[in-house]
ZASEPA-450649 format. One record per residue: x, y, z of N, C-alpha, C in turn. Coordinates in steps of 0.1 Angstrom, whole numbers, plus 5000, padded with zeros to 4 digits. Last residue first. Example, Ala and Ser with C-alpha at 12.3 -4.5 7.8 and 13.67 -1.06 7.14 Angstrom:
// residues 2
512849785071513749895071512950005079;513249435078512349555078513249675078;
//
This chain:
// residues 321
390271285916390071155920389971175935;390171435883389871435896390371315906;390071455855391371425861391471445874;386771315838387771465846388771405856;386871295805386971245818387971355830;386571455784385471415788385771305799;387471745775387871675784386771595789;388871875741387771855751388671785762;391772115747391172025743390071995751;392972335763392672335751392272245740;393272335791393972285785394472225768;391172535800392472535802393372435792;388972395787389172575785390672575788;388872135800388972195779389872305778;388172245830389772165822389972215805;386372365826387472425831388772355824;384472105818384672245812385572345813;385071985841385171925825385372035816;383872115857385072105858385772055844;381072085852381572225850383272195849;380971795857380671865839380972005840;381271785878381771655870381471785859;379071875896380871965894381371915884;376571825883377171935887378371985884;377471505890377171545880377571685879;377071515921378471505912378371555902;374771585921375571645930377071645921;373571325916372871435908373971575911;374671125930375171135914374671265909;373971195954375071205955375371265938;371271085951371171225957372771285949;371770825944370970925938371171035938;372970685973373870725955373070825942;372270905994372270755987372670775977;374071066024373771106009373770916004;374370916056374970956038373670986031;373170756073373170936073373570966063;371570426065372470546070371970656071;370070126072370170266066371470346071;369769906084369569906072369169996063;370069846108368869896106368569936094;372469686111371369656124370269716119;374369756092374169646088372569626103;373870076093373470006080373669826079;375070126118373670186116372870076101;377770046118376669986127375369956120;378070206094378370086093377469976099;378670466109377670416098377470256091;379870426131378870446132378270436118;382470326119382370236135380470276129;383170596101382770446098381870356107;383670756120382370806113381870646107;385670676132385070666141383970696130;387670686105387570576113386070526122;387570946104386770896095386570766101;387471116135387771056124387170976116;384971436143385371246143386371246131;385371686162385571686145386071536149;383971836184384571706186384371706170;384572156197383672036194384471916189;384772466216385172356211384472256212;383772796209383072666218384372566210;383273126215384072976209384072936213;380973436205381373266218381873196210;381073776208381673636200381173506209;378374026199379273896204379573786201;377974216178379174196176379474116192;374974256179375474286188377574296188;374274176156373374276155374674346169;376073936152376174086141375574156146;377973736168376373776170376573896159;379373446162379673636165378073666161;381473166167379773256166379973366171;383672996163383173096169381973156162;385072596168384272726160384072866167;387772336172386872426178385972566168;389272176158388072146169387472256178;390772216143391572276156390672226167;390272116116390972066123391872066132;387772276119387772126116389272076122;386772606125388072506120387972386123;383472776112384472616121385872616116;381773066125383173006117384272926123;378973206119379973066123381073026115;377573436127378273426115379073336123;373673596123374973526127376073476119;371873656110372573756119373273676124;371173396094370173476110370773536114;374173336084372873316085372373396096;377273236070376673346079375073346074;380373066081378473026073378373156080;383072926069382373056076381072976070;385372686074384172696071383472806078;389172646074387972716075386472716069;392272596078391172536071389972586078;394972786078394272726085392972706081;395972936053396872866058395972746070;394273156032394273106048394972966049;395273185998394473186009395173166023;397873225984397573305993396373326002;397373005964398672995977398573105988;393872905969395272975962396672975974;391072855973392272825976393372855968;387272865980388772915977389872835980;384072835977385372745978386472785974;381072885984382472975978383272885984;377572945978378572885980379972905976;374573075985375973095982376773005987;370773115982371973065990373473065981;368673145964370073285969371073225982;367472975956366673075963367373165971;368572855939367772955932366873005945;372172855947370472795945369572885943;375572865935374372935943372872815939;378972895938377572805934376772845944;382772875928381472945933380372815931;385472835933384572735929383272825935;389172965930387672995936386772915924;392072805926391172985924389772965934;393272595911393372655921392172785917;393172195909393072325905392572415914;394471855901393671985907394072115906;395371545883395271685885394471805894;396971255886395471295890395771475884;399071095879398271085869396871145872;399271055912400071065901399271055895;398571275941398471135934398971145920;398771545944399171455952399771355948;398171725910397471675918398871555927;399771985891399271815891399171775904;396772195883398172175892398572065889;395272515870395672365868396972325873;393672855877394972755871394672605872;391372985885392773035877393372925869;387973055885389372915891390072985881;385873165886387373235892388273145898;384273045867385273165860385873195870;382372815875384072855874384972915869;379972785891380772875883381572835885;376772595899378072605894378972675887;373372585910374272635899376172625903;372172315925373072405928373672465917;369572125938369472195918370772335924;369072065956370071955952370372055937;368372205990368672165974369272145970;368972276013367972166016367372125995;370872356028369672436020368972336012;371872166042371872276049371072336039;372471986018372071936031371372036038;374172136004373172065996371872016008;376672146022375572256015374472236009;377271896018376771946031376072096028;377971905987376971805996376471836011;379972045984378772095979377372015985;381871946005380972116007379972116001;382871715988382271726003381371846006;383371845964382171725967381471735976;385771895967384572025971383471965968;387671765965387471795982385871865979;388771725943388971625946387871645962;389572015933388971945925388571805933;390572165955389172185951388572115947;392772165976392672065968391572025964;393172325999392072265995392072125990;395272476009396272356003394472276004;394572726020395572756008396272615999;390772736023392772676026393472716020;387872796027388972836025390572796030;384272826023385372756025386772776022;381072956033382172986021383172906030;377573056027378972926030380272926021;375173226032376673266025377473116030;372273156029372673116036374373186026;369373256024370473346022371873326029;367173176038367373136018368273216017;366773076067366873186059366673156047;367272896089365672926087365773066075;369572746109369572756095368072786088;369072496127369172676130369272766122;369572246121368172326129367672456129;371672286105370772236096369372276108;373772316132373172406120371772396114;373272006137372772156150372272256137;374671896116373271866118372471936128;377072006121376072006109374371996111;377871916145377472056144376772076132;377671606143377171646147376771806148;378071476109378771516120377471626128;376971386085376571286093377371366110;377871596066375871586068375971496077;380471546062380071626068378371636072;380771256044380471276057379771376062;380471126017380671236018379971306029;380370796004380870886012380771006019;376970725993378770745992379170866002;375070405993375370535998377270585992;372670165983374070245981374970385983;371069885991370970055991372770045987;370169605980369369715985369669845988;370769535944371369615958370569715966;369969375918369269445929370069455945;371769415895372069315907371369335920;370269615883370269505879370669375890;370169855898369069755895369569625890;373169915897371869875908371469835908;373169895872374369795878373569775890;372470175870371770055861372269895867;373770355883372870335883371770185879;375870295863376170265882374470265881;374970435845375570305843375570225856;374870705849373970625849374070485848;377870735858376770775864375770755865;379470705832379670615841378270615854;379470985817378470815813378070725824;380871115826379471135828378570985828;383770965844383471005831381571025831;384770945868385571065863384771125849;383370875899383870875884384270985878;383171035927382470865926383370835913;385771115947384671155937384070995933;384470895972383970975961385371025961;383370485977384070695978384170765970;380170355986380870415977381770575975;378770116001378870256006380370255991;375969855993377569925992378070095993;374669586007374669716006376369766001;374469315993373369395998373669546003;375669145968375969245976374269325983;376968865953375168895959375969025974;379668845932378768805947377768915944;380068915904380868755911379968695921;379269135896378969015885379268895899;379769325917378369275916378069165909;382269335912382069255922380469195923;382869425886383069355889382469235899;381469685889380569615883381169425886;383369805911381669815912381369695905;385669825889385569755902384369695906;384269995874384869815866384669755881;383970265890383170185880382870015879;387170295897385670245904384670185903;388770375880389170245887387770205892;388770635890389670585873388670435874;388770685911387870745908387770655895;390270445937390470565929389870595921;388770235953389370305950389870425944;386870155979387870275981389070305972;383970085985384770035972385970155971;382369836007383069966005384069965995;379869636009380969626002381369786002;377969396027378469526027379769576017;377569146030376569206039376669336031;377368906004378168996016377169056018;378068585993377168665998377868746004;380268405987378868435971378168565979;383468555995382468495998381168515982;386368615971385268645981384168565979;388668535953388268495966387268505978;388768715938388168605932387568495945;389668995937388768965942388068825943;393369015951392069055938390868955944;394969015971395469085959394569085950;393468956006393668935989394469015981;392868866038393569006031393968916016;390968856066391268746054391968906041;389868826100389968936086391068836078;387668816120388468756116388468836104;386268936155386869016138387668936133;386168956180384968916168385768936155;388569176194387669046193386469076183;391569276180390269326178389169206184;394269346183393469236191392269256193;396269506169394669546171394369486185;397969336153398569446169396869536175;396669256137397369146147398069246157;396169476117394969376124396169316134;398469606111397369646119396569576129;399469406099400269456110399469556117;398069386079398069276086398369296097;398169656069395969596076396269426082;400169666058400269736069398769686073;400069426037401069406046401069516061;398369576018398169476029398969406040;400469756009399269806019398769696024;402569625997402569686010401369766016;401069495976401369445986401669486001;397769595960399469665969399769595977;396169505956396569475946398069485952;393269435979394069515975395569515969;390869396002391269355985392069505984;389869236030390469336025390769316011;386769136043388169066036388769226030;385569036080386669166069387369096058;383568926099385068856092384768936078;382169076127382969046119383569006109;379869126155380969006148380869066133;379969476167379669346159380569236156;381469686174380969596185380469466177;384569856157382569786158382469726173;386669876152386269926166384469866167;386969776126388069706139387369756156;385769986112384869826113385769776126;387970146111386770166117386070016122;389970036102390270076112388670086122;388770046075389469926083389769946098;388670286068387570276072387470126073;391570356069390770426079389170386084;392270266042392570186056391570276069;390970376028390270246029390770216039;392570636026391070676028390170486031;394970536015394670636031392870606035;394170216001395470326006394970416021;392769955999393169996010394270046011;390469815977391269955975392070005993;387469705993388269725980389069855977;386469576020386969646016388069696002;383269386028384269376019385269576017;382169156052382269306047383769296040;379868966067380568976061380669146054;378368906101378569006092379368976081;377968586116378868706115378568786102;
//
């Protein structure tokens, strides 16, 4: 049987507990997680599941895990990642670890993970940041033949600092570069963030490539109330709601529309399949942690910069998560 480790199981870990529960593979899950009542809901999970193949073992800290794992997903909080990471690589022999993002808060941490790689030689390490693994993405990414690609994003409840990882990475995907300039002269303000001790920020996250692709991430109280991805390319102009499941394409030369509905996976179900894919064939669809850090990096140090500016001191860890 498979062994697989999940560390940190609030919204974003339980989901991808949920996933592994739908695998077809054998099994045995240990859960780590410090909150009693979060393990208390992956028990009440698991035992109303009736998952077959799947024994699952639930901890308050890590001392208890097997010497060898197949797989280690590290879901927790930005602050917290790092130690975690290094932790587990000191105790067991990990072969692969998928990692959520934002990955860290502090630059340093970046290479360091890096070095934690090598050292504990981990055959791969991917992080989170889905959209490049969903299927209209990857339609796009065929049909996408310009250098003037416009992608612009818009909610009124974004939550830029924590979310636009995701965009800049499927962007990154879709123009097929990693070297993305970064502006933040039309972010306005500073919020405190969902989570406690976290902060986000409102206005507009620009970023371009040097071959004139555009990227635009808004949110203010007066953006769009309904979550939106425009792309306009080839005389065309697509624009997905994610979470109505369905998009429209408007032809420009001609002004026709067609709206198709499509199938936006939960994270759960994006798990089931990357998961498969990396313990049977020993890869994924993710961004690998290289790609990812050079991506982070990016926003990590312009936002860094936003924060100082705003809050009138340096900021060398950013209040993201």
């Amino acid at each position: 049987m498979y062994k697989v480790i999940i560390i940190g199981c609030g919204s974003i870990g339980f989901r991808h507990f949920e996933g592994l529960l739908k695998m077809d593979l054998p099994l045995i899950i240990y859960v780590i997680d410090p909150n009693e009542e979060a393990l208390d809901k992956v028990k009440k999970y698991y035992k109303e599941s009736k998952s077959k193949e799947k024994i699952c073992y639930m901890f308050e800290t890590i001392q208890n895990i097997p010497d060898v794992i197949d797989l280690c997903i590290i879901a927790t909080s930005s602050k917290f990642r790092l130690a975690v990471a290094e932790s587990v690589l000191k105790m067991t022999t990990v072969k692969y670890l998928i990692l959520e993002k934002v990955l860290f808060q502090k630059v340093s941490d970046y290479d360091e993970m890096s070095f934690l790689l090598k050292k504990y030689e981990v055959e791969g390490c991917w992080v989170n940041c889905p959209l490049r693994t969903i299927p209209i993405f990857k339609e796009l990414k065929e049909k996408i033949n310009t250098n003037d690609l416009i992608y612009h994003v818009e909610h009124n409840n974004f939550n830029i600092g924590c979310n636009s990882i995701h965009q800049l990475d499927v962007f990154s995907f879709l123009t097929n570069c990693l070297d993305v300039k970064i502006e933040t002269s039309k972010l306005e303000s500073i919020i405190e963030s969902k989570r406690k001790g976290y902060l986000e920020v409102l206005g507009t996250l620009t970023g371009c490539t040097n071959k004139g692709d555009k990227l635009i991430i808004s949110s203010r109280n007066q953006s769009s109330p309904d979550y939106f991805i425009k792309m306009i390319f080839n005389d065309e102009i697509w624009t997905i709601f994610p979470l109505m499941g369905k998009f429209i394409i408007k032809k420009i030369h001609n002004n026709e529309i067609i709206e198709k509905a499509f199938n936006y996976p939960k994270q759960s179900d994006i798990t089931s399949l990357l998961v498969t894919d990396l313990l049977l064939l020993g890869k994924c669809s993710l961004s690998d942690y290289e790609t990812s850090k050079k991506l982070h990096l990016i926003l990590i140090k312009n936002l860094n910069t936003f924060f100082s500016k705003v809050l009138g001191h340096e900021v060398t860890e950013c209040p993201i998560t």
